[in-house]
C-alpha positions as a printed Julia matrix, in Angstrom:
250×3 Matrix{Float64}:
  12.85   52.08  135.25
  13.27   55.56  133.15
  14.56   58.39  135.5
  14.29   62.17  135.47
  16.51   64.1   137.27
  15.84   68.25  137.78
  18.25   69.62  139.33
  17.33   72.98  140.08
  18.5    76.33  142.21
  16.69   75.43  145.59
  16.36   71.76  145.42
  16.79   68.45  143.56
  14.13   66.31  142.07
  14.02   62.82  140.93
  11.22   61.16  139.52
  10.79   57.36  138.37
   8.89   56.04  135.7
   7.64   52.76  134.46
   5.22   51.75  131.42
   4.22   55.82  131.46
   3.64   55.67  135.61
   4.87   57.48  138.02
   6.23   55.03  140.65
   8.01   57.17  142.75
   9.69   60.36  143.37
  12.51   62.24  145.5
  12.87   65.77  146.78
  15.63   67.19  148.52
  17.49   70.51  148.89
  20.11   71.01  146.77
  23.66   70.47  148.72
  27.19   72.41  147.41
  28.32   68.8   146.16
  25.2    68.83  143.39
  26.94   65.82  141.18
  27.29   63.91  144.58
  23.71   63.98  145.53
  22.34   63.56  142.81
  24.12   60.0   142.13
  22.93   59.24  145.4
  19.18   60.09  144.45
  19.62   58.44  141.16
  21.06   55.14  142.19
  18.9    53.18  143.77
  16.49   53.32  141.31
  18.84   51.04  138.94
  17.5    53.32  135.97
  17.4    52.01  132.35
  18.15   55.69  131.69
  18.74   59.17  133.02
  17.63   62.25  131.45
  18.43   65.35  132.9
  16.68   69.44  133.25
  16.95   71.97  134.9
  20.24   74.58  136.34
  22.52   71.44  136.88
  21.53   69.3   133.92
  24.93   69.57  132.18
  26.83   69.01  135.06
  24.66   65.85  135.64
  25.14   64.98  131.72
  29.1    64.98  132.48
  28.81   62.71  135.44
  25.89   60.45  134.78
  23.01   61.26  132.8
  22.36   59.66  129.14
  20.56   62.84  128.06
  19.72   66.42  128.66
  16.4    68.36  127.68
  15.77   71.97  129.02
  13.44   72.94  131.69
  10.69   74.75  129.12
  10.23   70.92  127.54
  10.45   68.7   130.64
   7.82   70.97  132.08
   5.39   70.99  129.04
   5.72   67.19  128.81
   5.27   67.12  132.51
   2.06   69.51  132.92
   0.45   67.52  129.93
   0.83   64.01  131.88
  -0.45   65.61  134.57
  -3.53   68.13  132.97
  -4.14   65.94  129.1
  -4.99   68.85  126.87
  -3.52   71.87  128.79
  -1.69   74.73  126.9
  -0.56   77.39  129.57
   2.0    76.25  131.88
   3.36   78.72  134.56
   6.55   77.68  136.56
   7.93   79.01  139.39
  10.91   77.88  141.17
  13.33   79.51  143.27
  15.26   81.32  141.05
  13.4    82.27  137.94
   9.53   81.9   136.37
   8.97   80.71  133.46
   5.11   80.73  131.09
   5.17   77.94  128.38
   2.33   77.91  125.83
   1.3    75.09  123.9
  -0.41   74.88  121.1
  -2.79   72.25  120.5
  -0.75   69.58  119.76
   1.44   70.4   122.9
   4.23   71.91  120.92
   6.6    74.72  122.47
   4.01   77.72  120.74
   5.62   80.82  123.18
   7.07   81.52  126.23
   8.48   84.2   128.66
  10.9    84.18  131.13
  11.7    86.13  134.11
  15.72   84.91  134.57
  17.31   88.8   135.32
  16.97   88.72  139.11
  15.02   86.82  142.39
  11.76   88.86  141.72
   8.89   87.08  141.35
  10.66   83.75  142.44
  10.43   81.31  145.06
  13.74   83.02  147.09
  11.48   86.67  146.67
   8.79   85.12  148.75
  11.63   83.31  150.92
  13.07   86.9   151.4
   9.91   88.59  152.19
   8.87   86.3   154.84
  12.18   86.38  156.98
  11.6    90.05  156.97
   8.44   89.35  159.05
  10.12   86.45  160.96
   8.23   84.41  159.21
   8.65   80.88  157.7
   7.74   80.28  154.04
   5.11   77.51  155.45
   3.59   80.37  157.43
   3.83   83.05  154.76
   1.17   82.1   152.48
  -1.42   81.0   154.63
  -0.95   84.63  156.46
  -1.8    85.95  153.77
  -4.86   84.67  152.93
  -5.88   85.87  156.6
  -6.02   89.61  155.57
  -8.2    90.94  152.63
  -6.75   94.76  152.83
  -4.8    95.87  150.07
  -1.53   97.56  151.12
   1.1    98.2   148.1
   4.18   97.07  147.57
   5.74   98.7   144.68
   9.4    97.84  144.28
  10.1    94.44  142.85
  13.57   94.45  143.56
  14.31   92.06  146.37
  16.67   94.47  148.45
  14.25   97.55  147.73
  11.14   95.07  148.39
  12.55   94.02  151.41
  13.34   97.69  153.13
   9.59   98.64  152.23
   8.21   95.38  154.05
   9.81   96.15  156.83
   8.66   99.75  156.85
   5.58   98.52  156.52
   5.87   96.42  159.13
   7.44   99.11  161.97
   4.69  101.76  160.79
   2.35   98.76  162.45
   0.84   97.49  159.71
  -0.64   93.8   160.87
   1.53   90.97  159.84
  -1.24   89.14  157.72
  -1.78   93.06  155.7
   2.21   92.78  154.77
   1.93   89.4   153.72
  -1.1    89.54  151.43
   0.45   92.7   149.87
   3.64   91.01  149.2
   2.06   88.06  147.13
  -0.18   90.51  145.36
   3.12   92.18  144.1
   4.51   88.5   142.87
   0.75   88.16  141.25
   1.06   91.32  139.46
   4.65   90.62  137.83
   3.45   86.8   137.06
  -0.26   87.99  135.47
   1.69   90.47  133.56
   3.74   87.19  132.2
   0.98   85.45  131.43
  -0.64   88.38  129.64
   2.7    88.72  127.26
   2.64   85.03  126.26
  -1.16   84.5   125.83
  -3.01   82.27  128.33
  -5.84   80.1   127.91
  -8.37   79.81  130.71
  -6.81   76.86  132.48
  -3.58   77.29  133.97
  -1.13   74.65  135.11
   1.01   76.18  137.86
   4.28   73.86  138.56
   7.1    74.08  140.51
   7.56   74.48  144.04
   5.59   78.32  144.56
   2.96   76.06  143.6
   2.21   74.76  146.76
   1.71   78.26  148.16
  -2.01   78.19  148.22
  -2.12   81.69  148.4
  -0.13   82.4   145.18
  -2.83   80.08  143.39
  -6.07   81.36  144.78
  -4.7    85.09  144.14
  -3.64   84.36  141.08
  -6.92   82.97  140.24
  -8.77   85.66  141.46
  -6.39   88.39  139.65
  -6.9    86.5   136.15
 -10.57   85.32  136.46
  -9.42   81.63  135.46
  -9.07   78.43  137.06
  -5.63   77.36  138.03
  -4.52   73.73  138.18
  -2.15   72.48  140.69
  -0.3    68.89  140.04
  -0.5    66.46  143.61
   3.38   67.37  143.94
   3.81   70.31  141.33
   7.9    70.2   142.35
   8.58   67.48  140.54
   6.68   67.9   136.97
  10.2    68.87  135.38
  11.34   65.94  136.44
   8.62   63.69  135.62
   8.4    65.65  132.14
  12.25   64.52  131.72
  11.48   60.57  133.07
   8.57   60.59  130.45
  10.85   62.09  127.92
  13.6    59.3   128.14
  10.79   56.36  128.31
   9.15   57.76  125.25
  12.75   58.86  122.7
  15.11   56.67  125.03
  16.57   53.41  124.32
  17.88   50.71  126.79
């Protein structure tokens, strides 16, 4: 069994390969003792080999891991099990987004990264929704109840979060607030995408992924389809297991 491990800002991710199949995966938040918990995800697969990605991957390759690759790879090998042929990747985690192009191939062509502050992140939309008292579960599907396009125009969390709640006490509906706040994310990410070149397929990974919101507004923003993975969280992490079955050795 080959084993990728990302361990990333929000959460950790393990996934287990065998013969170039996924045969199972674990997702947890991440804990203050990282090295800890990830051993304890790691172990019971009885890996042949660890390779490592994302924030923690260096701590993990002290402790543990045979190998380290960074998160721009592990996702492009990732997105391509998942989407054969793709060459636009867009990942967004909790702390930072990241657009990968590929060229044809599925070589590293270009990429873009937003790694200066929480804008445009997973924590942004995290932010947003406590200041409605909402839950992130909650958040995007509220959003996709309104169709009225209020403006948010500061995409600096602290700033971003004083005008949502204006917003909010001047009586604007919930659902208005919401939609306007992942229009604001769609804007910073299109721009992104724009920068590094996109084709007209885009796989979205990482755990914003699974705001349906985010995708269809994205979609609709660009005029392209956008692909979402079963579990987009853990592509990095499959992208690292597939790395170490592929270069690794037992």
């Amino acid at each position: 069994m080959m084993v990728g491990i990302d361990l990333g800002s929000r959460t950790v991710k393990v996934a287990a390969v065998e013969n170039g199949e996924l045969r199972a995966f674990r997702i947890e938040e991440s804990t203050f003792d990282l090295e800890r918990q990830a051993r304890r995800l790691v172990e019971p697969f009885r890996p042949r080999r660890v390779v490592a990605t994302g924030y923690g991957r260096h701590l993990a390759r002290r402790h543990f891991a045979d190998e380290v690759i960074t998160e721009i790879k592990a996702h492009a090998i990732g997105a391509r099990r998942c989407f054969p042929g793709c060459t636009t990747i867009l990942d967004v985690g909790g702390q930072d987004a990241k657009v990968i192009r590929l060229d044809g191939q599925g070589c590293i062509d270009n990429f873009q990264m937003n790694d200066k502050c929480a804008a445009g992140t997973g924590r942004f939309l995290e932010i947003m929704a406590g200041g409605l008292g909402l839950s992130l579960a909650e958040f995007g599907p509220l959003a996709l109840a309104s169709t009225r396009e209020l403006a948010i125009s500061s995409m600096c969390t602290v700033f971003a979060e004083s005008e949502v709640i204006s917003l909010k006490h001047a009586g604007h509906p919930p659902a208005d607030v919401a939609r306007a706040v992942h229009l604001s994310v769609v804007d910073r990410l299109a721009s992104m995408l724009a920068r590094a070149g996109h084709g007209d397929n885009i796989v979205f990974t990482g755990g914003v992924a699974r705001n349906q919101a985010m995708v269809r507004l994205l979609a609709e923003k660009l005029g392209v389809s956008i692909l979402v993975a079963d579990t987009p969280d853990i592509v990095g992490a499959l992208g690292a297991a597939l790395h170490g079955e592929t270069h690794g050795r037992a």
